[in-house]
C-alpha positions in Angstrom: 30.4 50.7 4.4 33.4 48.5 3.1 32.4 44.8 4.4 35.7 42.5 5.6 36.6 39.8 2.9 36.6 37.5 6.0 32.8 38.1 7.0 31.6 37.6 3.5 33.4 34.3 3.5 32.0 33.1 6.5 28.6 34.4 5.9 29.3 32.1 2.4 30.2 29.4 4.2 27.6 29.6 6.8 24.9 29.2 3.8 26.5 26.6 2.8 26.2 24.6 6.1 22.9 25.6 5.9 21.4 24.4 2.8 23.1 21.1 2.9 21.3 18.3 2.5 22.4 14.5 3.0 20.3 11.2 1.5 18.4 9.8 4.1 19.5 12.0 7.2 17.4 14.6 8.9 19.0 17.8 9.3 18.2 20.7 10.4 14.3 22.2 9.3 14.8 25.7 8.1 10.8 26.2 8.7 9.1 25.8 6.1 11.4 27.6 3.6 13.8 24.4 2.9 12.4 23.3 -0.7 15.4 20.9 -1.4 14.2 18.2 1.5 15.9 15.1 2.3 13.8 11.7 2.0 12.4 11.3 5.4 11.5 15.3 5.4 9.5 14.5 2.1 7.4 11.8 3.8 6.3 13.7 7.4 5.2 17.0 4.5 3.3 13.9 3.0 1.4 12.5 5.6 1.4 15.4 8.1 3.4 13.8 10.8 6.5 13.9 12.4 8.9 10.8 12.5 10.8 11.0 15.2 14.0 9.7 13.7 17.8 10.7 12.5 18.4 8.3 9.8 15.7 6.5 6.8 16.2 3.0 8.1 14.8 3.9 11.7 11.3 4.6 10.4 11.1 0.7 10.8 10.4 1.3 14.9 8.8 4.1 14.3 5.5 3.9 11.7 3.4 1.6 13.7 3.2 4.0 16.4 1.8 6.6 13.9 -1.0 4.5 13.2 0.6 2.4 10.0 0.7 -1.0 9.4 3.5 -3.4 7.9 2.5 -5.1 5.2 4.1 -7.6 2.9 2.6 -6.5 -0.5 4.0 -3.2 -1.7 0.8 -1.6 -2.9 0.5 1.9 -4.5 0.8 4.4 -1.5 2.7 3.1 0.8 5.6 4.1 2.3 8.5 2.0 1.9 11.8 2.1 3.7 15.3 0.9 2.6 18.0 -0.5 4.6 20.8 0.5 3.7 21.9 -2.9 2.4 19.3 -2.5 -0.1 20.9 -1.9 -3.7 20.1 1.9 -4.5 19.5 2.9 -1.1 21.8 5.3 0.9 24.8 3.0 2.5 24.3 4.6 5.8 21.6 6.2 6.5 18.8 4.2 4.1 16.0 5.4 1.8 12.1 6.2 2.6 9.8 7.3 -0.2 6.3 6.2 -1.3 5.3 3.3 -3.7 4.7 4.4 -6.8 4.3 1.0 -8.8 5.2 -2.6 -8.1 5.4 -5.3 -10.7 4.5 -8.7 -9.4 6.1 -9.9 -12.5 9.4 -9.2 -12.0 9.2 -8.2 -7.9 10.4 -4.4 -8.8 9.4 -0.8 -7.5 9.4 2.5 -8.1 9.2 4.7 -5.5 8.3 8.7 -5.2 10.5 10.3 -2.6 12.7 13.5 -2.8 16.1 13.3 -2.8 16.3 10.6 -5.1 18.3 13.0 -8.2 14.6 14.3 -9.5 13.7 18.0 -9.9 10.0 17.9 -9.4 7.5 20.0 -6.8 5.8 18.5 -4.3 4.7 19.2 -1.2 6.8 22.2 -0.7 9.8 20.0 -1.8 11.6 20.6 -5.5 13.6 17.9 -5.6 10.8 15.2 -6.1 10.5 12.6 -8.7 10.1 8.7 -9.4 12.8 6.0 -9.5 12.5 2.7 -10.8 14.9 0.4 -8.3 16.4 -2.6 -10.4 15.8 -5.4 -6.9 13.4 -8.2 -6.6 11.7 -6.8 -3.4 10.1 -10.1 -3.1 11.9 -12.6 0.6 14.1 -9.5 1.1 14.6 -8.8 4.8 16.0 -5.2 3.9 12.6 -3.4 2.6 9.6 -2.6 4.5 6.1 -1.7 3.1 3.3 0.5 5.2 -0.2 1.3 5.1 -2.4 4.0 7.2 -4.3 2.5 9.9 -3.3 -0.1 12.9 -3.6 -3.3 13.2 -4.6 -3.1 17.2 -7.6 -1.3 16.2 -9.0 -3.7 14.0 -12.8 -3.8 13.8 -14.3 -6.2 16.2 -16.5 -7.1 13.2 -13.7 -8.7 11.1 -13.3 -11.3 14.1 -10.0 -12.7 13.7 -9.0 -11.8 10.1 -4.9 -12.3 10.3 -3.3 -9.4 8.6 -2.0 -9.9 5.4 -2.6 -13.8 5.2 -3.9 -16.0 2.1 -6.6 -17.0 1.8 -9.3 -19.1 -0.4 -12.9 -16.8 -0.4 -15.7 -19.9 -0.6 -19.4 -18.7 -1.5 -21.8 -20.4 1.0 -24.5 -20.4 -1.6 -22.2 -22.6 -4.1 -19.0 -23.4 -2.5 -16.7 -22.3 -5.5 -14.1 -20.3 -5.3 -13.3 -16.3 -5.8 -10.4 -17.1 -8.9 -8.4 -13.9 -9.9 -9.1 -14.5 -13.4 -6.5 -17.1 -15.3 -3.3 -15.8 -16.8 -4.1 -13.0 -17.3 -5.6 -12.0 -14.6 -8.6 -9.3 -15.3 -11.9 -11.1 -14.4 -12.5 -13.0 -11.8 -14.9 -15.4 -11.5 -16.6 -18.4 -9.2 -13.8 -21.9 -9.9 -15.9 -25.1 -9.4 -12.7 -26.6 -7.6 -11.3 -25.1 -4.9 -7.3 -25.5 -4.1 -5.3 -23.9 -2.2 -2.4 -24.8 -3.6 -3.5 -23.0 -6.7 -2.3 -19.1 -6.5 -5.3 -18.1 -8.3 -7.6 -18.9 -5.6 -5.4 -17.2 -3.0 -5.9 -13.8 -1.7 -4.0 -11.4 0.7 -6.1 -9.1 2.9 -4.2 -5.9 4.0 -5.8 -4.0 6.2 -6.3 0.3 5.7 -7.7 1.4 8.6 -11.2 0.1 8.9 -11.3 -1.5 5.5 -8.8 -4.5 3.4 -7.5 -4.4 -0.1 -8.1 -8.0 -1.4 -5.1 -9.0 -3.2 -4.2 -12.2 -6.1 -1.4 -13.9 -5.0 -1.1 -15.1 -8.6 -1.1 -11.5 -10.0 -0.5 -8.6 -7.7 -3.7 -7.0 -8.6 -6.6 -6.1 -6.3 -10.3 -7.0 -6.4 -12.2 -3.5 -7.8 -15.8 -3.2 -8.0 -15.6 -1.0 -11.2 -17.9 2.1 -11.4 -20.3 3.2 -9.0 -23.1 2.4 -11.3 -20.9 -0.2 -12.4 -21.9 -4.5 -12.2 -18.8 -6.1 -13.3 -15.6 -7.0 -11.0 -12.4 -7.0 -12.2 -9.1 -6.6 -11.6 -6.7 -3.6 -10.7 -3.0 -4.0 -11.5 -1.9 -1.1 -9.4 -3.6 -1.5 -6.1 -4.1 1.9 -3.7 -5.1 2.0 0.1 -5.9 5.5 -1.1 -8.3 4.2 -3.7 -12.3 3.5 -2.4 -12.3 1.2 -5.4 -10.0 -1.0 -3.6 -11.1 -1.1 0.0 -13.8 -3.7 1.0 -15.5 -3.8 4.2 -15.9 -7.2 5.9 -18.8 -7.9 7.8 -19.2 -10.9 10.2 -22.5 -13.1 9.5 -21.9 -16.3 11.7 -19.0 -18.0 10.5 -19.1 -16.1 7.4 -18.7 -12.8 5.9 -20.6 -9.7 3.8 -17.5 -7.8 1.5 -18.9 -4.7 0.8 -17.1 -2.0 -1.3 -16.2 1.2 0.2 -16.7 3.0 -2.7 -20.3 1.8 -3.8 -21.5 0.0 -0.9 -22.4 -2.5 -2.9 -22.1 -6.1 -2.0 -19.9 -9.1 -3.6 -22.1 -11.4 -5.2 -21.0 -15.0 -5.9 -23.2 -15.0 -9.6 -26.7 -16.1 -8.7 -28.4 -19.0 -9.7 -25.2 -20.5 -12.4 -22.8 -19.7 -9.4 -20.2 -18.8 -12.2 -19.5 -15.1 -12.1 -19.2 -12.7 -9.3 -20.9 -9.3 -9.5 -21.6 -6.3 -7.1 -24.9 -6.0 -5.5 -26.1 -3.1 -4.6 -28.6 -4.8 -1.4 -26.3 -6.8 1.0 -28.3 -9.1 2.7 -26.5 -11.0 5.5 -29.4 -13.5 4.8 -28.9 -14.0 1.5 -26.3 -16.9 1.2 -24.5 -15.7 -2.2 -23.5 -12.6 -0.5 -22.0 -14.5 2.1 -18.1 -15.9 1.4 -15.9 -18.3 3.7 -12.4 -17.0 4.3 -10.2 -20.4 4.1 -6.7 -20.5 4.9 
């Protein structure tokens, strides 16, 4: 059967249409045969939800209501959206991806979205990869950060626990405080002289669902228990809601608190007798006044 020239170009151009894709901009879902997905398609494959948006930079009004959290720290994991006044993002429609890495040296990202000029498969999408983005994210009004869980449904036992504040963490037992470990910022230990205008003593707790990564101020890393047989803190340079090693439980004991790791279920320890290190314990005892911290701030 001889086939029109004109149908075979419209059927052409009608593919065409079809498989176009824009940065930022949901289009039309082909099912689940589209493999080339735009950014925000990328993310609802990723965390199994639908956002119910057009363009990147709405997800903004939109994540809190799927159970995420804004946050100020961009941590490993969570999704990020771009304004599109945001250098490298889309000048319309915005950017969304997932952190990949932050430096809290310089302020900068990289993200792991699709549709960001990468080739890579995942999760049914083939144009995946990671793109370091040249901005300070650090004071900019343009960039959001999100972590899974909500902050209305906070635990009743982490009493009033302000998301994402700083804060000193006192021990009862010796009243030093939790220090993220000098310059260079790998073991902590108990400081003999509290102050809160030292960054070093300062912590960000960012809540993930029923649990808070513990953050330096001073360094960007997060407070990690080490192995589960493990009995030396330290601290991770790429924190991960997704990581047990980096979630901590916080138990109210009067005006005090028990932070126990997810991961072990061991208990942070403020060194014993010296008072100088800080350890995990695998009994927490809400009795036991060096398992017991003050959150100042």
């Amino acid at each position: 059967m001889k086939i029109q020239s004109k149908t075979i170009k419209a059927f052409i151009a009608l593919a065409v249409i079809t498989n176009a894709t824009f940065s930022g901009v949901i289009a039309s879902d082909k099912a689940n045969a589209q493999v080339n997905c735009q950014c925000v398609q990328y993310v609802q494959k990723v965390i199994g939800k639908h956002i119910p948006i057009w363009h990147a930079k709405e997800a903004d009004s939109k994540l809190s209501g799927l159970g995420y959290t804004r946050v100020n720290t961009p941590v490993q994991g969570a999704i990020v959206v771009m304004q599109p006044s945001f250098p490298g993002s889309h000048r319309v429609s915005g950017h969304i991806g997932f952190i990949d890495s932050y430096n809290p040296a310089n302020g900068k990202i990289k993200v792991k979205g699709s549709n960001q000029g990468g080739s890579g498969s995942d999760a049914g999408c083939d144009n995946v990869n990671v793109v370091q983005f040249g901005t300070d994210v650090r004071g900019r009004s343009d960039i959001s950060f999100w972590v899974k869980g909500n902050n209305n449904s906070q635990p009743s036992e982490s009493g009033d626990i302000r998301q994402d504040a700083q804060y000193s963490i006192l021990s009862k037992a010796t009243g030093r405080a939790l220090d993220a470990g000098g310059a260079n910022g790998s073991q902590p230990y108990m400081h003999g002289s509290p102050n809160q205008s030292n960054d070093f003593h300062l912590w960000k707790l960012v809540k993930a669902g029923d649990y808070y990564l513990i953050i330096s101020k001073a360094t960007g890393k997060a407070l990690d228990p080490g192995a589960a047989n493990g009995n030396q803190i330290y601290m991770h340079e790429s924190p991960n809601p997704n990581n047990d090693f980096h979630l901590w439980k916080l138990v109210k004991a009067g005006d005090y608190f028990q932070v126990i790791s997810k991961a072990t279920g061991k208990a942070l320890d403020a060194g014993g007798a010296n008072g100088n290190g800080v350890y995990p314990h695998e009994n927490p005892n809400p009795n036991n006044d060096f398992h017991l911290w003050k959150l100042q701030g």
